[in-house]
C-alpha positions in Angstrom: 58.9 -96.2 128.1 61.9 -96.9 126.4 63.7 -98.9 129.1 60.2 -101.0 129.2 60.6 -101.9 125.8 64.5 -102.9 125.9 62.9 -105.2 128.6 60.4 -106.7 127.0 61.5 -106.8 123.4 64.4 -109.6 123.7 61.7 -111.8 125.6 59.6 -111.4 123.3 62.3 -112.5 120.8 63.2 -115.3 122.3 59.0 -116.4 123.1 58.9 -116.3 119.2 62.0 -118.2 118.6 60.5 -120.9 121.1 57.6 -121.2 119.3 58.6 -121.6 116.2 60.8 -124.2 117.2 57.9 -125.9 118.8 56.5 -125.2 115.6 58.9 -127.3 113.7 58.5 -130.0 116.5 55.2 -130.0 115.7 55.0 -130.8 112.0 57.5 -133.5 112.7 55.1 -135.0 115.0 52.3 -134.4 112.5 54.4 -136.3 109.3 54.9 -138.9 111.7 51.1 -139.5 112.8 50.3 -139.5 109.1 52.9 -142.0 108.1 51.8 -144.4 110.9 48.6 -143.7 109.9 49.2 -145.0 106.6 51.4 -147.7 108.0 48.9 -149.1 110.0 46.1 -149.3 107.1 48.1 -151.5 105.1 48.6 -153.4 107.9 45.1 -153.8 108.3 44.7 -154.4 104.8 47.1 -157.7 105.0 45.6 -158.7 108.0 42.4 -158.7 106.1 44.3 -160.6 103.1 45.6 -163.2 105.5 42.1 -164.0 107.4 40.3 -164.3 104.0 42.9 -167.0 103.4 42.1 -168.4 106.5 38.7 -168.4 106.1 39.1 -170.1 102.3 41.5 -172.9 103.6 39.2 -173.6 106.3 36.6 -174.2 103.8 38.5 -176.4 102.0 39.7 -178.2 104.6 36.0 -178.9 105.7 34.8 -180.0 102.2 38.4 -182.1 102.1 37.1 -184.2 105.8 33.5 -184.6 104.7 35.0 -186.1 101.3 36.4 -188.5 103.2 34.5 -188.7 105.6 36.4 -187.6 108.8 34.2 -185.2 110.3 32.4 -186.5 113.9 28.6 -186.0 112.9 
């Protein structure tokens, strides 16, 4: 039994050693999704910022040609 375990015990070791290491890996990953995550809301966020500017100057711009009478009907 003995030589079984002198076998099996430093795989074992080193089966633990991997996975925490892939561990590790793993939270990295993790941190990383969650700061793209927050990354990618503010863009979203400006994106949203810059069309309602859009939207406003279009506006504008409409009112400004039928002021002046530039639109075609």
């Amino acid at each position: 039994m003995s030589e079984v375990t002198d076998l099996v015990l430093p795989i074992l070791q080193r089966m633990q050693a991997q996975m925490n290491a892939m561990e590790r890996k793993l939270d990295i990953v993790v941190d990383d999704v969650q700061l793209m995550k927050v990354r990618m809301t503010s863009m979203e966020e400006a994106m949203a910022g810059f069309n309602r500017r859009m939207d406003n100057m279009e506006i504008r711009i409409a009112r400004i040609e039928r002021r002046l009478d530039l639109t075609d009907a």
